[in-house]
C-alpha positions, 0 to 999 in steps of 0.5 A: 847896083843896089842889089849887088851891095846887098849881095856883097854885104851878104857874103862880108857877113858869111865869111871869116878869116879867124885863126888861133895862134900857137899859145906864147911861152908863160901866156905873155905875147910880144908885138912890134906896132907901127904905122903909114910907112908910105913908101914912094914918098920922101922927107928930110931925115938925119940931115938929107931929103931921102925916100921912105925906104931909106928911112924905114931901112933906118927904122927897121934897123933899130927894130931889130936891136930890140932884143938886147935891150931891156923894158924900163921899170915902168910897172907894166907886163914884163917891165925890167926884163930883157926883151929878148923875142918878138913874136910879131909886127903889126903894121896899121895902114898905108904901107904905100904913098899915093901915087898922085902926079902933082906936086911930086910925082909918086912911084906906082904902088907896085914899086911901093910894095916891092921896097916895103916887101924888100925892106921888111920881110927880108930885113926884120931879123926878130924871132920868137921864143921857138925861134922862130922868124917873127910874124906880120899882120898887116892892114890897109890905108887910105892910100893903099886903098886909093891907090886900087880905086881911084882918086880925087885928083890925078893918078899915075897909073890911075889904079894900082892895086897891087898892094891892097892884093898882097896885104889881102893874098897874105893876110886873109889867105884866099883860095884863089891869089888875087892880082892887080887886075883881079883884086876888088875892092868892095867885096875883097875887105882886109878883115880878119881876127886872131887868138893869141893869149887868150885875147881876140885881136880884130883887124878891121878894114880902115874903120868900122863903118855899118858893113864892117860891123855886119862882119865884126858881129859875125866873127864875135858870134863865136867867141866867148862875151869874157874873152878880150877884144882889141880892135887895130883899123886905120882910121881914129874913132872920130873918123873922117868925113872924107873917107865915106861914100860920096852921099851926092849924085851918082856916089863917085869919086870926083874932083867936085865933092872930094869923097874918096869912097874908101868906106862902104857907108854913105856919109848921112852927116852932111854933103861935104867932106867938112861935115861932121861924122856924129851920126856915124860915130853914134853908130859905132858906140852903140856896138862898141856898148854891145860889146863891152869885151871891146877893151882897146882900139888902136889906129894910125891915119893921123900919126902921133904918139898918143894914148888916149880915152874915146868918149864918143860924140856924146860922152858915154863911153870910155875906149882906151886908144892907142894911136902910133907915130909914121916914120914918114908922115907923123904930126909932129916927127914928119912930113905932116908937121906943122913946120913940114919938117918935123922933129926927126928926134920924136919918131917912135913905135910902140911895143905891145905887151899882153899878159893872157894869165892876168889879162893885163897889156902895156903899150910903151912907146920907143923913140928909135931916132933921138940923136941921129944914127947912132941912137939908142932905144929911148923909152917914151910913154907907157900906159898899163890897162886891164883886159878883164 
């Protein structure tokens, strides 16, 4: 076992999926961002208890008006113009619900994508300045993950990887498709970069533990130490316990210690899924120290509207993050609410605009559900930071 994990690390380090998008018109790219969509589970929303696919048509519905409305004067890139294109949607993560069995039974995640597939690549209707249909890029989450390799609890089918092999079919472009029963999760990692207006834009495998940092290296090798760099991965930096490989026993996914094994790194902290992650979190600053281009890191997992500076466990080091709200699980808008109801008027996404020529990007969130159906576009928070 420990031979192939060598060997599996190996090959993560060779291989890249980088790709240089088409330069934007005047240098200045135009993204959608959000989040944990979990289609497969349900909440209260606009006055009925409805599916995530109800509530995501809902979403993608006012996604789509974004090009008749303008950018408030905020003093950010292109603040007061019409928005008019989009040139891509970026979704971080749990694009399926997990299909646990109790409380509620939940849909497979081959039932899952197929909604998402139908909701969203056939109902987002934006298009770039050539017009051109807007493009996605799309990472994995814990419950996609899970969903492919087990869970602590009960499962119903007790794997479905059905999602995590179309998010890696469409977004690493594999020689050979992998299927449900083909796609393997310890040596298929969702990781792959892009070039777009001069700043590199790193999609990591749900937080960059040690072996996904062997692959990051690989792939920062190549481009200039002046080039931006801005990370999206599933997990905050403060990343989870529970997420690690279970540093117990034989390592497996079990009811007893909880692990769920979603990240190749054992867990060094401690033996429990309440231990801290410090050890870990030291680790990653160290590279993001040795790569100072790294100017932005954006993430879903814990779902609320907020930006906000990463210190690291021991205050040295200033990240700017970005985290964005899920139509269904938010902290504050959704399921994950303390109420368990959530505040339906806080949903929101955000819009990432990244100015190549004077290396400057605008995060604004966009509240999409202030007073029910006929909302208007409603903007939130916006944070301007510089990219040099």
């Amino acid at each position: 076992m420990k031979r192939f994990f060598v060997i599996a690390l190996m090959l993560l380090s060779l291989y890249s999926c980088k790709k240089d998008e088409k330069s934007p018109l005047n240098g200045i790219v135009q993204i959608v961002y959000t989040s944990d969509l979990h289609y497969g589970a349900s909440r209260n929303f606009r006055g009925e208890f409805v599916s995530a696919s109800t509530v995501n048509k809902a979403l993608i519905k006012q996604i789509n008006t974004l090009p008749e409305n303008t950018f408030p004067f905020d003093g950010g890139v292109n603040a007061g113009k019409m928005i008019q294109t989009i040139d891509y949607l970026i979704i971080n993560g749990d694009i399926t619900d997990r299909q646990e069995v109790v409380p509620f039974a939940v849909q497979s995640a081959t039932l899952s994508w197929g909604q998402f597939e139908a909701d969203y690549f056939n109902g987002i209707t934006l298009k770039n300045p050539n017009n051109e249909k807007a493009g996605f890029w799309l990472g994995c989450g814990n419950h996609d993950a899970s969903n492919a390799i087990g869970f602590t609890k009960l499962m119903q089918p007790v794997t479905d990887a059905s999602a995590m092999a179309n998010i890696y079919n469409l977004m690493m472009s594999p020689s050979e498709a992998r299927t449900n029963s083909t796609y393997n999760y310890r040596t298929d990692k969702i990781n792959y970069s892009r070039n777009i207006a001069g700043v590199h834009l790193l999609f990591v495998n749900m937080w960059p533990d040690s072996a996904q940092r062997i692959w990051m290296e690989n792939d920062l090798s190549t481009i200039s130490n002046t080039t931006p760099i801005i990370i999206f991965t599933h997990d905050q930096p403060a990343c989870e316990a529970k997420h690690f490989t279970n540093p117990n026993g034989s390592h497996d996914i079990n009811l007893t210690d909880k692990f769920e094994n979603l990240l190749d790194e054992r867990l060094k902290d401690g033996s429990t899924i309440d231990s801290e992650t410090v050890i870990e979190q030291r680790n990653m600053v160290a590279f993001l120290k040795s790569h100072p281009n790294i100017k932005a890191y954006f993430h879903g997992n814990d779902n609320r509207n907020d930006f906000y500076v990463y210190k690291g466990p021991d205050n040295t080091i200033n990240l700017n993050v970005f985290r964005v709200d899920s139509p269904m699980k938010g902290t504050i808008s959704g399921l994950e609410a303390a109420d368990e109801i959530g505040d339906e008027t806080k949903l929101s996404f955000q819009t990432i605009v990244i100015d190549g020529a004077s290396k400057t990007m605008t995060v604004r969130e966009c509240l999409w559900n202030t007073s029910g159906a006929t909302s208007p576009l409603v903007w939130g928070e916006t944070s301007t930071i510089s990219l040099k």
